[in-house]
C-alpha positions in Angstrom: 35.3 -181.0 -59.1 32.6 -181.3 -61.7 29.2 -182.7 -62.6 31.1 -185.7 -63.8 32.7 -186.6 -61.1 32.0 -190.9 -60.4 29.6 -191.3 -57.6 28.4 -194.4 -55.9 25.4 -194.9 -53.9 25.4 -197.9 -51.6 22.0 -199.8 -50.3 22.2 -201.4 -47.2 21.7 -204.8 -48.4 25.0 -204.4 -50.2 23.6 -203.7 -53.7 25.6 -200.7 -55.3 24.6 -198.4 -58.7 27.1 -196.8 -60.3 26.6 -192.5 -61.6 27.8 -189.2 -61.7 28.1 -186.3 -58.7 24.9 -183.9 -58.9 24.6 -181.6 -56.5 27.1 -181.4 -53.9 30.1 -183.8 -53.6 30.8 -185.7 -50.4 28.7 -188.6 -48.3 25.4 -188.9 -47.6 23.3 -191.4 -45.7 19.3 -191.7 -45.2 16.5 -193.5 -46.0 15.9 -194.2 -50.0 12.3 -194.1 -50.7 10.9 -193.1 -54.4 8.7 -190.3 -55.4 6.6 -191.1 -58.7 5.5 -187.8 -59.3 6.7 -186.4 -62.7 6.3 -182.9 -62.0 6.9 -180.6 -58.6 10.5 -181.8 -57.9 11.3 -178.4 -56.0 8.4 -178.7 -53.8 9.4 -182.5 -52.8 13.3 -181.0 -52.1 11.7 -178.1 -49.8 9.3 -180.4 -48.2 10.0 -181.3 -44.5 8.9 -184.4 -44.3 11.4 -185.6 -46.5 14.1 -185.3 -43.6 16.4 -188.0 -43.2 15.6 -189.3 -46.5 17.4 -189.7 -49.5 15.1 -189.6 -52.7 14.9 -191.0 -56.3 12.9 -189.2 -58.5 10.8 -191.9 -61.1 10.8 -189.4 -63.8 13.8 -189.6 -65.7 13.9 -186.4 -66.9 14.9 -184.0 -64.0 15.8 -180.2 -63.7 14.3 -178.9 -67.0 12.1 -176.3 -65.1 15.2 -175.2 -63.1 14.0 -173.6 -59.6 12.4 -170.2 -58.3 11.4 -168.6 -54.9 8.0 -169.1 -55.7 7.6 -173.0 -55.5 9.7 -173.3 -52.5 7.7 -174.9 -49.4 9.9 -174.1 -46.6 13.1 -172.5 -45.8 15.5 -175.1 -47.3 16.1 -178.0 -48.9 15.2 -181.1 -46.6 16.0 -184.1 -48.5 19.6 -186.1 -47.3 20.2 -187.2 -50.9 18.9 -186.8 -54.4 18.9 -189.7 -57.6 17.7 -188.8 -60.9 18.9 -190.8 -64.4 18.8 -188.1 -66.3 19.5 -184.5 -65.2 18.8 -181.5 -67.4 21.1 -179.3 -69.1 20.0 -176.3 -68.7 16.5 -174.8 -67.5 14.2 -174.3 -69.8 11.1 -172.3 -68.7 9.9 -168.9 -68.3 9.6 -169.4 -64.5 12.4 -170.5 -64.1 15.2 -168.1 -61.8 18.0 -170.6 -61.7 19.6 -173.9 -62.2 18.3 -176.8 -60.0 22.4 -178.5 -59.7 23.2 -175.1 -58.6 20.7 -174.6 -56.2 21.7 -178.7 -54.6 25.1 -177.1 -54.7 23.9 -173.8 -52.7 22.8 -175.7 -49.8 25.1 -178.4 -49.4 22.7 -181.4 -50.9 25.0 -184.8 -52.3 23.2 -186.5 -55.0 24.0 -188.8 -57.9 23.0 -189.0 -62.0 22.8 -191.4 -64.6 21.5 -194.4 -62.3 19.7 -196.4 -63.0 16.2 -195.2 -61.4 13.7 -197.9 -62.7 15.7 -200.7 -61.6 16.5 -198.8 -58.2 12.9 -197.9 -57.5 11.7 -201.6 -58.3 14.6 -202.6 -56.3 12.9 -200.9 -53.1 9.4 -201.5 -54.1 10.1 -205.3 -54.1 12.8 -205.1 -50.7 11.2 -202.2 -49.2 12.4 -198.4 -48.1 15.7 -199.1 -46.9 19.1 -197.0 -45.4 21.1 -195.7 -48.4 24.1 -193.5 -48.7 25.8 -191.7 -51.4 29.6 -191.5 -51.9 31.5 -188.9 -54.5 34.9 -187.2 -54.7 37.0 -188.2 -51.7 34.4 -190.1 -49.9 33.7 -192.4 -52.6 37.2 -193.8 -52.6 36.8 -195.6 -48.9 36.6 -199.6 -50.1 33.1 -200.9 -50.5 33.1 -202.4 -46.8 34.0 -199.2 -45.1 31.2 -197.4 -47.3 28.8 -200.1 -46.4 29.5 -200.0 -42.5 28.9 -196.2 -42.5 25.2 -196.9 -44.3 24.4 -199.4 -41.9 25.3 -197.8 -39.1 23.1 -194.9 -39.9 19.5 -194.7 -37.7 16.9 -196.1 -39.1 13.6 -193.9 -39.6 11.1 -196.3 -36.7 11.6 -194.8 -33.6 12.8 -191.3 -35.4 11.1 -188.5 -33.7 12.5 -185.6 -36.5 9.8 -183.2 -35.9 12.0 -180.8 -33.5 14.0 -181.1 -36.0 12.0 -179.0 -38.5 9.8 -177.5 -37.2 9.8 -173.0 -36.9 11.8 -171.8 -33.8 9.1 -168.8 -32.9 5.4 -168.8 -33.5 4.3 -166.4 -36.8 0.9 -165.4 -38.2 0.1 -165.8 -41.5 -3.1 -163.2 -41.3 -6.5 -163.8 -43.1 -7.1 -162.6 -46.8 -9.9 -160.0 -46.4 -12.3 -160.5 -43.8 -11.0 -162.6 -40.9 -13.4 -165.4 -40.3 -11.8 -167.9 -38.1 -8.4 -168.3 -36.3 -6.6 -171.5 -36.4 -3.6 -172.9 -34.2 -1.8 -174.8 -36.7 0.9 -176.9 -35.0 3.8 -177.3 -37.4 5.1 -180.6 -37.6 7.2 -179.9 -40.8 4.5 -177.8 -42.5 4.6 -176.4 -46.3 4.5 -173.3 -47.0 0.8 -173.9 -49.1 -1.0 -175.2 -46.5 -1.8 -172.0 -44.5 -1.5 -170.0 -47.8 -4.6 -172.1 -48.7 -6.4 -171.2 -45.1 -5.7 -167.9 -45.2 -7.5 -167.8 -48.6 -10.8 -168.7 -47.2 -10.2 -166.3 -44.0 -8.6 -168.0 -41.9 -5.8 -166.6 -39.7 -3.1 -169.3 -38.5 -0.9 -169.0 -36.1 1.8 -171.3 -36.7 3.2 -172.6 -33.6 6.3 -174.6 -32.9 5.9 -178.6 -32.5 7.3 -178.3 -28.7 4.0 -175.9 -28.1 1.6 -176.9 -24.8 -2.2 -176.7 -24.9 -1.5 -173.6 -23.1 0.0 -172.0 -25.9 -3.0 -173.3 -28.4 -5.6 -172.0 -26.5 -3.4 -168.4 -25.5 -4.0 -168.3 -29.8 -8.1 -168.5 -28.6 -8.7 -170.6 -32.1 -11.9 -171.8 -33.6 -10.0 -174.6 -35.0 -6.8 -176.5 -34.5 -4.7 -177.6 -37.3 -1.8 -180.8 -36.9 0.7 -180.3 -40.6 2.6 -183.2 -42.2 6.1 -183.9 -40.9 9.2 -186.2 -40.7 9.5 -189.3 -38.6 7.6 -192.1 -36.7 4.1 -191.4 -34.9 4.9 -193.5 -32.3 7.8 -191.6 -31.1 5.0 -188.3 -30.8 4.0 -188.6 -27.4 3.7 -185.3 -26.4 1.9 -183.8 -29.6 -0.5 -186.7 -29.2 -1.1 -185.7 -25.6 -1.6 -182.0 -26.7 -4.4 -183.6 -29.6 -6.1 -185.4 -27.1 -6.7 -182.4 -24.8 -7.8 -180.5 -28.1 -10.7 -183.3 -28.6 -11.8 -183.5 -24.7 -12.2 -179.8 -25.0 -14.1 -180.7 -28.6 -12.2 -177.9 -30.7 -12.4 -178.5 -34.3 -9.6 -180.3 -35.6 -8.1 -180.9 -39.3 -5.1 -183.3 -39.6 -3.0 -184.3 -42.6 -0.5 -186.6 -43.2 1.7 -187.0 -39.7 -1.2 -185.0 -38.4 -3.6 -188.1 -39.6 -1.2 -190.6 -37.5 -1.1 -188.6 -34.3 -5.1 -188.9 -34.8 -5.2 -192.1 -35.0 -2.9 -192.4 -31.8 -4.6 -189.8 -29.7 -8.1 -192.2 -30.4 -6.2 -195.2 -29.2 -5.5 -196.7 -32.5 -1.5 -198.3 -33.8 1.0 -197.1 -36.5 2.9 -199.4 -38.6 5.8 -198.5 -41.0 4.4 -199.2 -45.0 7.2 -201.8 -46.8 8.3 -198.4 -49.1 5.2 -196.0 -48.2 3.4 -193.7 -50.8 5.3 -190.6 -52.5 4.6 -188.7 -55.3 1.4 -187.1 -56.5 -0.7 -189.5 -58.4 -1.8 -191.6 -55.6 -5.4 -192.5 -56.0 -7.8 -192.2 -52.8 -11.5 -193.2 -52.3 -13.7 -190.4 -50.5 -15.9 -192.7 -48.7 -18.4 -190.2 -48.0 -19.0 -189.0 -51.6 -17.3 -192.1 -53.7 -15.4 -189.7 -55.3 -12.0 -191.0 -56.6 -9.3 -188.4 -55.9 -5.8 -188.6 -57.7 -3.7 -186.9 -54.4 -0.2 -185.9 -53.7 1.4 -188.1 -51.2 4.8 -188.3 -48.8 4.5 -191.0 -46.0 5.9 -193.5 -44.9 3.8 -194.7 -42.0 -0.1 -195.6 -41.6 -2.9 -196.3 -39.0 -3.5 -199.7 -38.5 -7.3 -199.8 -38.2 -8.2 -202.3 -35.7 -11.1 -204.1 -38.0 -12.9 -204.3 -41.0 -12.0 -200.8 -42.6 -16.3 -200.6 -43.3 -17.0 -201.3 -39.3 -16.4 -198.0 -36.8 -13.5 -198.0 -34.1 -14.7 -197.1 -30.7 -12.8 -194.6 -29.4 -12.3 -192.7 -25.9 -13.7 -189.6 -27.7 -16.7 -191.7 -29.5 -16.7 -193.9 -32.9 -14.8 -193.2 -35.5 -14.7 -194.4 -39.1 -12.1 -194.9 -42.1 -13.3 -191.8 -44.8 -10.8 -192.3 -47.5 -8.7 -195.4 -48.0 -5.8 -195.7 -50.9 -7.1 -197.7 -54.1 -3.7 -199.3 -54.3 -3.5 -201.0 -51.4 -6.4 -200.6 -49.2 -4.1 -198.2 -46.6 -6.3 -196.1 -44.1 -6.3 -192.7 -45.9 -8.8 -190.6 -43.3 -10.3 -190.9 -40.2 -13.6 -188.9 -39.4 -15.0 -188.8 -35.6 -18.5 -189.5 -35.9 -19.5 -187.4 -32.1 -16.2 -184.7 -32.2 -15.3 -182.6 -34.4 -12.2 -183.9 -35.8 -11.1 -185.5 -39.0 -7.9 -185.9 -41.1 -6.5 -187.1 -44.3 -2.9 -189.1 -45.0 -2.3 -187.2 -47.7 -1.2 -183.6 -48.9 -4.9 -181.8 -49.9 -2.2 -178.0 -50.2 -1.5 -179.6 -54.2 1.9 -178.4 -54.0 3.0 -179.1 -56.8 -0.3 -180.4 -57.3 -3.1 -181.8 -58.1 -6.2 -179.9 -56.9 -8.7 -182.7 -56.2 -7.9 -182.8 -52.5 -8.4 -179.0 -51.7 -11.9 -179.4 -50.8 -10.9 -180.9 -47.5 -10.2 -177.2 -46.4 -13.7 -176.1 -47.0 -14.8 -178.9 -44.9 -12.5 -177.7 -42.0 -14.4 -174.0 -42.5 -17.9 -175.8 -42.4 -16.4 -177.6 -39.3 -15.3 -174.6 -37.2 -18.8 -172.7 -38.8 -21.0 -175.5 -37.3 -19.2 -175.6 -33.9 -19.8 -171.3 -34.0 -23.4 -171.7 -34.5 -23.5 -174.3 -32.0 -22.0 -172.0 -29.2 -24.1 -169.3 -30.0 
């Protein structure tokens, strides 16, 4: 076997694109959605909500930074598949601790080269995400019919419920740097490793729970605030995490949501999800903050949305009181926040941790502080 090996990768409409094996060789099937950012491909590998999914990278250029343990988000690579056109021959950075083919290798991850990306990605941009597999060595050799009834039998990613799937086995602490301010429950719904890195910066401990965890085990935590993570799947399959959130907001504990977190919000208040035609990935997705017209360029990895029941300028009435749309994508007008207006509670669509970047969102964990800080002073 070798780098060279042909490969085929086979949409579910029947259109097929012709490469090389990169990564492992063997057969793949998952979802193929594109990711437009041009840097930060190891933190999109080790990124759990990219479960199920196989992923072409826009960029054509891929693997020139090779990888390291520094920029990894979880414990593994999460993607089903990779596609990139053009994959680096060596690494080529002072960061860098080892080969990225290598590392795909290490863990068992089939992917594909020299395709074809732009034509790919405007292929799904104009049919929408859609099941894809990938097919090297001995698997590619099956006839085109047998390769195509193995994509399409594959599940589909509505009605997916994948956060079991990634979420940690045992609860852990990631402790406060210096003084420790607040404590947060942070329910980990496929959470990166950033995000509580980023708490724990402004002195916060977080106990990460698993995504199975009752409101029994939140509150044994005693936490000022309550944190819901990104993560794989379809919100509407989330019935018991949405039941724990809305026990969190009748008790009127200070909650932060981001991306899955941000659907399950929208849920617990009543509201619908809807699966995006090929949903937002990468990380130079602009976002209007509504509060402060601030345009933020934000990193992005979801494939669902709330469905905002009218004008996105009018509030929602809500069993927990009105809430309003804070930050909505430039691109498309998708709901990007919601913001209770009488609990404290608000959450984001997109990934404010900037890993791999950029930094415009990380404000939004100051405003979690000043959240769980107001609801202190209240109390007291």
């Amino acid at each position: 076997m070798t780098a060279h090996e042909p490969a085929l990768l086979v949409l579910e409409d029947g259109r097929t694109f012709t490469g090389q094996a990169y990564g492992a060789t063997g057969e793949t099937v998952g979802e193929a959605v594109f990711c437009t950012g041009m840097t930060g491909y190891q933190e999109t590998l080790t990124d759990p909500s990219y479960h199920r999914q196989v992923v072409v990278m826009t960029a054509p250029h891929i693997g020139n930074t090779g990888v390291n343990t520094t920029d990894t988000e979880s414990r593994r690579i999460w993607v089903s598949g990779f596609v990139v056109r053009d994959p680096a021959i060596r690494p080529s950075n002072w960061r860098s601790q080892g080969d990225l083919e290598r590392a795909l290798q290490d863990q068992g991850v089939v992917g594909i080269s020299e395709v074809d990306t732009r034509a790919l990605t405007r292929h799904i941009r104009d049919r929408g995400a859609m099941r894809a597999g990938i097919f090297s060595g001995d698997a590619a050799r099956a006839s085109a019919a047998e390769l195509l009834r193995r994509v399409t039998e594959a599940p589909v990613m509505a009605g997916s419920a994948l956060a079991a799937e990634v979420t940690t086995r045992e609860p852990y602490v990631v402790p406060a740097e210096g003084e420790r301010r607040f404590t947060v429950a942070a329910l980990d719904l496929g959470i990166k490793g950033m995000t509580p890195a980023l708490l724990a910066a402004r002195g916060v401990e977080v106990h990460v729970l698993p995504s199975t965890s009752s409101f029994d085990d939140v509150r044994a935590v005693r936490p000022d605030g309550v944190f819901f993570s990104n993560g794989p799947g379809d919100p509407a399959t989330a019935d018991a995490e949405v039941a724990l959130l809305r026990q969190v907001l009748e008790h009127r504990i200070p909650f932060f949501g981001i991306c899955f977190g941000n659907q399950l919000l929208g849920r617990a208040l009543g509201l619908e999800t809807y699966k995006l035609p090929f949903g937002h990935r990468g990380i130079n997705q602009p976002v209007l903050d509504r509060r402060t017209g601030k345009v933020e360029v934000t990193s992005h990895n979801h494939g669902f949305a709330i469905a905002w029941p009218g004008h996105l300028d009018q509030p929602a009435d809500t069993p927990y009181g009105p809430a309003r749309v804070s930050h909505v994508a430039l691109n498309d007008d998708v709901v990007e926040g919601v913001q209770c207006l009488q609990t404290p509670a608000f959450s984001v669509q997109y990934h404010p941790e900037a890993a791999a970047g950029p930094h415009d969102a990380e404000y939004l964990f100051d405003r979690f502080v000043d959240l769980m800080e107001e609801a202190r002073s209240a109390q007291a």
